[in-house]
C-alpha positions as CSV (number, residue, x, y, z in Angstrom):
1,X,0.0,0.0,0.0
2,X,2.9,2.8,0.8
3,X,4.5,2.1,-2.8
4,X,1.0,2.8,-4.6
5,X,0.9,5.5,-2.6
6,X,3.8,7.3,-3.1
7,X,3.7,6.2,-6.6
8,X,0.4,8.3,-7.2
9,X,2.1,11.0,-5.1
10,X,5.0,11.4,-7.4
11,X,3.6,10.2,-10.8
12,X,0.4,11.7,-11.0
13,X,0.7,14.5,-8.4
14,X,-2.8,12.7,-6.2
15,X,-3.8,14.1,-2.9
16,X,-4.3,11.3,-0.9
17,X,-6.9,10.5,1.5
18,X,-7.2,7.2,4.1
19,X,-10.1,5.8,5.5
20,X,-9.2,4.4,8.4
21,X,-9.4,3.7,12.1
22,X,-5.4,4.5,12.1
23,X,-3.2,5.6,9.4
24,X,-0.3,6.2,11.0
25,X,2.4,5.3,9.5
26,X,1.1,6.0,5.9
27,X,1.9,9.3,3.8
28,X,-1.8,11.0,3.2
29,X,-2.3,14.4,3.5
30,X,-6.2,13.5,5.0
31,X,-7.7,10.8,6.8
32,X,-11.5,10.2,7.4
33,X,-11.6,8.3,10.5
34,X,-13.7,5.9,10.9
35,X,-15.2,4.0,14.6
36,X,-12.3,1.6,16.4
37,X,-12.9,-1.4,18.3
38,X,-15.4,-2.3,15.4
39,X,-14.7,-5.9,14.2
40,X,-12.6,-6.5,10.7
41,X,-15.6,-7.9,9.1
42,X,-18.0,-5.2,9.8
43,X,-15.1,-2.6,8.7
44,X,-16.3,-1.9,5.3
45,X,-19.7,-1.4,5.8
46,X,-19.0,1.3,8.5
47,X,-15.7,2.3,5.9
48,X,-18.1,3.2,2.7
49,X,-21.0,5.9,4.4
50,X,-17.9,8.2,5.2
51,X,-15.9,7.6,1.6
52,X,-19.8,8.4,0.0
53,X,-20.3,11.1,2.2
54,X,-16.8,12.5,1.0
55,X,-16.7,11.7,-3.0
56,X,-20.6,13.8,-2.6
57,X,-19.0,16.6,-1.0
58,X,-15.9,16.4,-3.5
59,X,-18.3,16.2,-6.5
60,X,-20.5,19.4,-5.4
61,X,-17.3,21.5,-4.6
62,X,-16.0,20.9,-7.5
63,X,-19.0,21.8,-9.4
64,X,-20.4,18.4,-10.5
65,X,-23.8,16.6,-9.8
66,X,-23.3,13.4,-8.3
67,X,-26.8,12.6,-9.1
68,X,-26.5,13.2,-12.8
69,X,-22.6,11.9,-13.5
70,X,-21.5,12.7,-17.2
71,X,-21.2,9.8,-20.1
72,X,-23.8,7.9,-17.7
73,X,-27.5,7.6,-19.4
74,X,-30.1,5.7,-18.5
75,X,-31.6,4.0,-21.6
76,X,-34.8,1.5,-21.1
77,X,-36.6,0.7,-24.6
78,X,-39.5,-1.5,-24.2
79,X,-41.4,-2.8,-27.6
């Protein structure tokens, strides 16, 4: 995990952001905690409200509609 990091770091210039109960140790320049003491297999579900929460938020401030992404249509023909 620390190579890809620092490779998107340094290759692509990426702010990185962890979402975790402790990321010490790891190069980001944010973290989104999460709850501790929560068991490894219930991790993700509590992991994924706080990275929706923040991709929404990213979306709006920069201007985009989550709810309407681009190149995405829904098409439905019925005959």
């Amino acid at each position: 995990m620390r190579e890809l990091l620092a490779r998107l770091r340094a290759d692509h210039g990426a702010d990185v952001v962890a979402i975790a109960d402790d990321a010490s140790g790891l190069a980001v320049d944010a973290v989104l905690p999460v709850p501790t003491g929560v068991p490894e297999w219930l991790q993700p579900i509590v992991s994924v409200i706080p990275a929706q929460l923040f991709a929404a938020h990213l979306a709006r401030a920069r201007g985009l509609d989550p709810d309407a992404p681009r190149h995405i249509r829904k098409v439905t023909r019925t005959r």
